[in-house]
N, C-alpha and C positions, 0 to 999 in steps of 0.2 A: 646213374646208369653208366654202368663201363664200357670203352671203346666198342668190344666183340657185340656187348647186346644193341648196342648202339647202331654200328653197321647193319645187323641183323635186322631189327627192327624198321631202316629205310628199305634195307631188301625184300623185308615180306609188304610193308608199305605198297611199293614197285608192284611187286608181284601180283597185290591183290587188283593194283589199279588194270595193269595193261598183261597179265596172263607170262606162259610161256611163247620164245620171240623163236624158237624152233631152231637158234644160228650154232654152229655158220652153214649156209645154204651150200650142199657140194654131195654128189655121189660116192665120192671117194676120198681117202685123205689127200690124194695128189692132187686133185681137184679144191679142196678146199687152200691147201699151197700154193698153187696157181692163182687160186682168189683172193689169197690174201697181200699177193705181191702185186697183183694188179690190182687193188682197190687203194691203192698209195693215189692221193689226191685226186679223186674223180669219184662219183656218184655207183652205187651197186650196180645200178642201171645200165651201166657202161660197160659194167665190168662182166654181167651176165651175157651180155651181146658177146664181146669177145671169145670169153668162154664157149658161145655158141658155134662162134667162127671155128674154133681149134678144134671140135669134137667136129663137123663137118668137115674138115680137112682130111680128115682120120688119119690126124699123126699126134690126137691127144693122149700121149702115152711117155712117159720119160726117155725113154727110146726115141719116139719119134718126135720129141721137140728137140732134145740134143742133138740129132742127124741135120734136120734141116738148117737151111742158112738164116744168119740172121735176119736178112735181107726180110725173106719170107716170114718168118715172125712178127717181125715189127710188121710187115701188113695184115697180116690176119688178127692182129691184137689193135687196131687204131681206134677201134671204139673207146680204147679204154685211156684215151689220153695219155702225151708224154711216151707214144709207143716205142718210140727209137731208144729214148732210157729205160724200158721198161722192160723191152727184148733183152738187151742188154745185163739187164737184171736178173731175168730169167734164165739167161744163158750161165750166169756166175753161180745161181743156184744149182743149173743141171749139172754144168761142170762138177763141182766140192759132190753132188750124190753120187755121181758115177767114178769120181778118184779117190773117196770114201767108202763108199758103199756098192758098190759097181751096176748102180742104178736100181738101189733097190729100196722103195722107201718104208719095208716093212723092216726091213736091216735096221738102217736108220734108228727109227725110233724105237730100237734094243737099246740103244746109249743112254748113259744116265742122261737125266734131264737137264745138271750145272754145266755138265760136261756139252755136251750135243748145244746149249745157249749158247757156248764162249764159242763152237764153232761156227755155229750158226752170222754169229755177231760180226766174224771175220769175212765174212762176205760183203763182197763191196757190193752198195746200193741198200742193202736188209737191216735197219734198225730194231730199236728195242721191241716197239708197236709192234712191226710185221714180222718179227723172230716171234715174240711172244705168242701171238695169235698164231701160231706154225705148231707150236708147244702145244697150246690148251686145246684150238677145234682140231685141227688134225692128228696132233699126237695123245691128249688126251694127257697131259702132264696137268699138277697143278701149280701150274701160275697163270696169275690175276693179270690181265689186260689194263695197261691205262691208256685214256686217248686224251684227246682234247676235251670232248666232254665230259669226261672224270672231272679232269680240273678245274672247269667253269662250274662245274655244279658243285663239287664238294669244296673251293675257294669261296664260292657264294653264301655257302652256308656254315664258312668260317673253320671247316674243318681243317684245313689245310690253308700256309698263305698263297698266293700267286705267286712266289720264286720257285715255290717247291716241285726238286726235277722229279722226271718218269720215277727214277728206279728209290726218291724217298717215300712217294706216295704208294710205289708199289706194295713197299716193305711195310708200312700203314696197314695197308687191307688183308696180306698174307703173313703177318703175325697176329692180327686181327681174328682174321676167321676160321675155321676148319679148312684143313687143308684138300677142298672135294671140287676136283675138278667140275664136277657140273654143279656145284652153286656158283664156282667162279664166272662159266662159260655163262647161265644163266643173269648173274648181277652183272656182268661188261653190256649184255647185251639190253637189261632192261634201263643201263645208265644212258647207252645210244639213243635208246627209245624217247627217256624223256629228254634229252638233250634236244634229240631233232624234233620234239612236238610242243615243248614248254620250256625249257633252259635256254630259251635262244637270245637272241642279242639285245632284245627286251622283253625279259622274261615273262611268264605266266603264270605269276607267283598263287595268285587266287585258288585257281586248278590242279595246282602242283600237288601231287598225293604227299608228299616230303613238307609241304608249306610249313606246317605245324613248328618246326623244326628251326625255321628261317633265321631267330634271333637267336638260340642256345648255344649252337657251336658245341665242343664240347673240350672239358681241359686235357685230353690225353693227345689231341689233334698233332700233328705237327706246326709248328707257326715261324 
């Protein structure tokens, strides 16, 4: 079996065990950007509250989070942990869309998608993870999400070694598969799923819809 049917194959695996995961949760794509910069080390839970806070505010609007002080951000965002870094984050983001694009985030993502990453990448605070997930749920580009739970799961199952950084495993799954934004969006999301329900710090291998899989690995892997 070669890599792509390989991949394919744990993704419809995924699929049949735990359905569509419906992500990323957000009204709009500025909303899903805002979620995705606030979900940097802290629980959805958290990150949903905040979100709460900012559209009660009613200055949830790019306009109105770049007006206000930071002061005020970092308090209407403390749900979401690390708020004083995190305003600050979001301010670096507001900034680059309004001296880019002059706050306009349907402008935005007219850019190509290499182009619009390396800018995106240049903002202090926004990594590979939370640029990407900007790309795929709110722009609708495709590229492949990896997190931590990619790594534990497909190291475990020998696909990949544990050295291996973001953007080798990236290149793994996106010369790997069809380039279709929502099989991408759907396999990060159904890898999250079983990472937080069975991939965890001692695993649940029994149950694992992928079990099957455990000892083969496969030779096209990275290693």
């Amino acid at each position: 079996m070669g890599r792509r049917e390989h991949l394919l194959k744990i993704y419809h695996s995924l699929f049949e065990r735990f359905g569509s995961q419906h992500w990323w949760p957000g009204d709009t794509p500025f909303e899903v950007i805002i979620g995705a910069i606030l979900t940097q080390n802290t629980s959805w839970k958290n990150v949903e509250r905040a979100i709460h806070s900012l559209k009660a505010s009613g200055l949830f609007t790019p306009q109105g989070l770049y007006e206000i002080p930071i002061d005020t951000l970092a308090h209407l965002i403390r749900s979401s942990g690390y708020f004083n870094i995190k305003a600050r984050r979001l301010k670096n983001f507001l900034s680059f869309l309004f001296k880019e694009y002059d706050g306009d985030i349907d402008v935005m993502f007219k850019e190509g998608g290499l182009v619009l990453r390396d800018k995106l990448l240049k903002i202090n605070g926004l990594g590979p993870e939370t640029v990407d997930s900007i790309l795929l749920y709110a722009g609708g580009y495709p590229v492949f999400v990896i997190d931590a739970y990619t790594k534990r799961i497909f190291s475990r199952h020998s696909h990949i070694s544990t050295d291996t950084d973001y953007h080798q495993i990236q290149t793994l799954f996106m010369k790997s598969l069809p380039k279709d934004p929502h099989l991408y969006n759907e396999y990060h999301a159904l890898i999250v799923r079983v990472g937080k329900d069975l991939c965890k710090k001692r695993p649940l291998c029994s149950i694992c819809p992928i079990e099957y899989d455990l000892h083969k690995g496969f030779k096209h892997g990275i290693k």
